[in-house]
C-alpha atoms as a printed R data frame, in Angstrom:
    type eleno elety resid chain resno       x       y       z
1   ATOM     1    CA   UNK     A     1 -18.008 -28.726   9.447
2   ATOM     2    CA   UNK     A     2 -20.180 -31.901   7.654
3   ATOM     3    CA   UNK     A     3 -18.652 -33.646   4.686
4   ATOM     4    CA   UNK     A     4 -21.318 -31.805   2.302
5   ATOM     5    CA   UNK     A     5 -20.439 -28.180   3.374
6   ATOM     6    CA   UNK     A     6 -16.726 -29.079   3.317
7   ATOM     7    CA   UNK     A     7 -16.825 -30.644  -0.414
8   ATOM     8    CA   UNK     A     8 -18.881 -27.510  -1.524
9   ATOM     9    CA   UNK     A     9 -15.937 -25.404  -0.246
10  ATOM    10    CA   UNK     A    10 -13.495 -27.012  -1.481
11  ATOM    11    CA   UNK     A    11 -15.469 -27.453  -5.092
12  ATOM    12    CA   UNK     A    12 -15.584 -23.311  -5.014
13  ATOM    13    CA   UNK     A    13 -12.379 -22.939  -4.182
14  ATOM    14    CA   UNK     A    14 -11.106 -25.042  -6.913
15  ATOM    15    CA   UNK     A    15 -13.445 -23.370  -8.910
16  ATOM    16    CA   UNK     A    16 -11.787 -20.033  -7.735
17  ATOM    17    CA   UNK     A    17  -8.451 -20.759  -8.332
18  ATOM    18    CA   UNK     A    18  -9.473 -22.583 -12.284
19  ATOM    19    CA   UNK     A    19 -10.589 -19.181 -13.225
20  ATOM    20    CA   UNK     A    20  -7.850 -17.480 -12.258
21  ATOM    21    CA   UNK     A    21  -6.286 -19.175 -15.596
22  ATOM    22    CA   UNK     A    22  -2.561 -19.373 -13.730
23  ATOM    23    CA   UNK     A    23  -0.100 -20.517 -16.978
24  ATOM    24    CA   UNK     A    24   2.547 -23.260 -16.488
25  ATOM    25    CA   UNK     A    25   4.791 -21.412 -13.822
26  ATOM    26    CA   UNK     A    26   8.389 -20.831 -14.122
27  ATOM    27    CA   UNK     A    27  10.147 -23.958 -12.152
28  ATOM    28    CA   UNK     A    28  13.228 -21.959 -11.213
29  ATOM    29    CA   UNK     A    29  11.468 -19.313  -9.720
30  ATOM    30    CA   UNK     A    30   7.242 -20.429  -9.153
31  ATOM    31    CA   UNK     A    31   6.791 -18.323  -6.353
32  ATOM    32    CA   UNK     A    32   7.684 -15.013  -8.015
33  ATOM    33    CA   UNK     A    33   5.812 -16.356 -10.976
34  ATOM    34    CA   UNK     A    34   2.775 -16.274  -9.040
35  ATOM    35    CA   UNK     A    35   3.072 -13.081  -7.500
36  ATOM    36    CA   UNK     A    36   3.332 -11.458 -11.091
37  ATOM    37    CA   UNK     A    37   0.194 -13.614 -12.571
38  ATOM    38    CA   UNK     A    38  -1.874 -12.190  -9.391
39  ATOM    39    CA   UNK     A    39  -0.598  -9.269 -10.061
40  ATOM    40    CA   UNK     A    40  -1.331  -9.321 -13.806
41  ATOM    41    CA   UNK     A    41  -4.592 -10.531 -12.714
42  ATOM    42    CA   UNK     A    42  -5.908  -7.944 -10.264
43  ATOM    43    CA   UNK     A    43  -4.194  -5.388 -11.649
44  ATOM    44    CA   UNK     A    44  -1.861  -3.768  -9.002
45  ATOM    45    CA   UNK     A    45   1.371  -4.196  -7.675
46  ATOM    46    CA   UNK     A    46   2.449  -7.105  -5.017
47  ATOM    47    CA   UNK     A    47   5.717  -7.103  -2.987
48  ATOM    48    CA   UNK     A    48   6.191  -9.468  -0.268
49  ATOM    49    CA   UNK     A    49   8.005  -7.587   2.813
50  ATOM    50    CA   UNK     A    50   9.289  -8.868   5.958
51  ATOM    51    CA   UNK     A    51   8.839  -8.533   9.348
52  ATOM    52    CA   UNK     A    52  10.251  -8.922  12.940
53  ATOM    53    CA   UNK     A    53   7.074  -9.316  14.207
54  ATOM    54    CA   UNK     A    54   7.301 -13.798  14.318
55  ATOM    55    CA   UNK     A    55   3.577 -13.666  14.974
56  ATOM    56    CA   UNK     A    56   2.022 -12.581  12.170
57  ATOM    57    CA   UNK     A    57   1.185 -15.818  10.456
58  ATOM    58    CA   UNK     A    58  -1.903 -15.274   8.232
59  ATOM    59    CA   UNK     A    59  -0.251 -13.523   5.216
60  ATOM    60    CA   UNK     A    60  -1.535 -10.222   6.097
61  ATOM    61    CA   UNK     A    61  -1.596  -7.206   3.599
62  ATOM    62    CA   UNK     A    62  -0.726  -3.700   3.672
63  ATOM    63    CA   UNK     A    63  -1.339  -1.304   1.233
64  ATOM    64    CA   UNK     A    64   1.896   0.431   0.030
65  ATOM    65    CA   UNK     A    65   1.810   4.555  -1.523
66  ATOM    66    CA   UNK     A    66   0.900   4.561  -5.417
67  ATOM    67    CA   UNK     A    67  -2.264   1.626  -4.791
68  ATOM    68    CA   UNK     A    68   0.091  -1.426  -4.070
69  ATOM    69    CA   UNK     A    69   0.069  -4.549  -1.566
70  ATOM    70    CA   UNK     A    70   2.387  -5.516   0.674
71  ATOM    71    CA   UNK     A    71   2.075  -9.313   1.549
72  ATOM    72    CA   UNK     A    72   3.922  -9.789   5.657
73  ATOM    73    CA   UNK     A    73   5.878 -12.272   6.373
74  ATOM    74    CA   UNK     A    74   7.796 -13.019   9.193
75  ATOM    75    CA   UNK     A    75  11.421 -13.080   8.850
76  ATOM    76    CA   UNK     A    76  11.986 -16.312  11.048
77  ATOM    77    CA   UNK     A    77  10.191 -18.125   8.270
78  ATOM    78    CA   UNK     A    78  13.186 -20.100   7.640
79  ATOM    79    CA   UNK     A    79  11.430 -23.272   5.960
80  ATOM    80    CA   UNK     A    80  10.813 -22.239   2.328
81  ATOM    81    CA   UNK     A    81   7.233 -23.949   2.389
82  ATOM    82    CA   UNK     A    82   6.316 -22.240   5.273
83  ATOM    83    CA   UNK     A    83   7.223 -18.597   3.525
84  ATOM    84    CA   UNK     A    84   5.864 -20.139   0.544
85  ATOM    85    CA   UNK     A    85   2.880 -21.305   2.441
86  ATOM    86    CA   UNK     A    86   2.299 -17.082   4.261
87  ATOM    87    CA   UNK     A    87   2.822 -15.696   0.830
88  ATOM    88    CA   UNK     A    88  -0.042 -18.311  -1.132
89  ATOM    89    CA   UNK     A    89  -1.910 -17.001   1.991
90  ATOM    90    CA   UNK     A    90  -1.232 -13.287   0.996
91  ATOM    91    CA   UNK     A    91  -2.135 -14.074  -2.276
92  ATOM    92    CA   UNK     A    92  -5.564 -15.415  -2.025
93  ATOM    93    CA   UNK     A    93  -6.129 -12.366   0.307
94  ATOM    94    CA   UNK     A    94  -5.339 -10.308  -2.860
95  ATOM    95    CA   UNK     A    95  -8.207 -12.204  -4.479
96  ATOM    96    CA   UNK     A    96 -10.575 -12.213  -1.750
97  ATOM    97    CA   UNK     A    97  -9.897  -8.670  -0.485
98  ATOM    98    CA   UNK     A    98  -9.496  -9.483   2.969
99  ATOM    99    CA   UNK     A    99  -6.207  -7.809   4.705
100 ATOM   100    CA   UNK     A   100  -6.427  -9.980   7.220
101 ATOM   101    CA   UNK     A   101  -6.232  -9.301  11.243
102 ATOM   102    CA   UNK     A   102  -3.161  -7.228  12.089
103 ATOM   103    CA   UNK     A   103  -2.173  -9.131  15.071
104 ATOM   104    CA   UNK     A   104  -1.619 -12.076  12.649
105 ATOM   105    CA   UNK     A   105  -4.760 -14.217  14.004
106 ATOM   106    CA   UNK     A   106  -6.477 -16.637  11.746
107 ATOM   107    CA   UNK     A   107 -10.358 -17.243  12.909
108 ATOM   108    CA   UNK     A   108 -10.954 -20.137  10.486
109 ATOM   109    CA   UNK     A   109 -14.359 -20.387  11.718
110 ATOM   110    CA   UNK     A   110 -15.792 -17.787   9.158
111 ATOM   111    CA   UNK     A   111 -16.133 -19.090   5.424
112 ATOM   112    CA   UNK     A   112 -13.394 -16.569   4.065
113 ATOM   113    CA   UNK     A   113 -10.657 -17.781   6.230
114 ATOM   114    CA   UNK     A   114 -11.700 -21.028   5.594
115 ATOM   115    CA   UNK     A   115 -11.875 -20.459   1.454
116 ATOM   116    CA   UNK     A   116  -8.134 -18.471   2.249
117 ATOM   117    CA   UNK     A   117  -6.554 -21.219   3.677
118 ATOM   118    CA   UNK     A   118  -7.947 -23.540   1.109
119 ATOM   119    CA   UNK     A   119  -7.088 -21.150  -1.418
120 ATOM   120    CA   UNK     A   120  -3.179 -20.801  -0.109
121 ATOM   121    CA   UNK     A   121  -2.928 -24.887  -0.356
122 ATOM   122    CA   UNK     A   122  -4.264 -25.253  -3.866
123 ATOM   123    CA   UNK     A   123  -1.756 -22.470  -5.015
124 ATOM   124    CA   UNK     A   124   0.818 -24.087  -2.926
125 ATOM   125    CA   UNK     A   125   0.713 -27.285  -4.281
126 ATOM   126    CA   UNK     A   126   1.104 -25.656  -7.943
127 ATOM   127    CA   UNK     A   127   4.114 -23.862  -6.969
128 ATOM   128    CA   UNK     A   128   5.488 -27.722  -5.783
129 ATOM   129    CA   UNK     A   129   4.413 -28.925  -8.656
130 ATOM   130    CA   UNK     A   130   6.062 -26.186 -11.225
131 ATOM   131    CA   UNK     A   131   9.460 -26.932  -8.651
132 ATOM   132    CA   UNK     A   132   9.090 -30.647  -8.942
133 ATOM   133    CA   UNK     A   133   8.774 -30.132 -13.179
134 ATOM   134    CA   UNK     A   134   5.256 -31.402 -13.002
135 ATOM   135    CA   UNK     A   135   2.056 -30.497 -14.777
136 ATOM   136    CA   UNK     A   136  -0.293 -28.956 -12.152
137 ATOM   137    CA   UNK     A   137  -3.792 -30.566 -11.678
138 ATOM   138    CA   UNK     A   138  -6.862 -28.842 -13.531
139 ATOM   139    CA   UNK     A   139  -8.334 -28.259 -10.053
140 ATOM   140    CA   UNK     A   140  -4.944 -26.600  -8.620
């Protein structure tokens, strides 16, 4: 990818995640913070349920009876950024309404993957931040 078309994804992105408007999450638990603002947000419910399956590693969604999401993750995520990580992936699939490949595959060479991923860090880094008792950026 050149520089140009990189920092013109990343500038959207940021842009993305600005409007989204997230409030000052709660440091003891950010993560479930977040879930509730998307879910404020979009409008429907979010759960995050786990699987057996170790391979699914993109933070795919389900829908769940009654108009719900279901964000996967594996249950050998052991590292709390790495869960952390699957579910800020899940997440910005909520807001770019894209479930995501079932066998867990990530294709970053389309934009979407690309703005997900990007997406899943920015929201990422405000969960560390909220944990860490820090302001978050205006970009993240």
């Amino acid at each position: 990818m050149r520089w140009n078309t990189h920092r013109k994804l990343v500038e959207r992105v940021q842009a993305t995640v600005r409007d989204l408007r997230i409030p000052p999450l709660d440091p003891t638990d950010p993560l479930g913070d977040l879930v509730a603002v998307f879910e404020e947000r979009l409008g429907y419910s979010i759960t995050v349920v786990t699987t057996d399956n170790d391979s699914i590693i993109n933070g795919a969604l389900e829908s769940r009876p009654g108009g719900g999401t279901a964000i996967i993750a594996p249950a050998g995520t052991t590292t709390p950024n790495r869960r952390r990580h699957l579910v800020c992936r899940g997440l910005a699939r909520c807001l770019y309404r894209e479930p995501g490949h079932r066998t867990g595959r990530i294709d970053y060479s389309t934009t979407t993957e690309q703005e997900i991923e990007y997406t899943a860090l920015f929201l990422g880094s405000r969960i560390h931040n909220a944990q860490q008792g820090q302001p978050h950026s205006g970009a993240a």
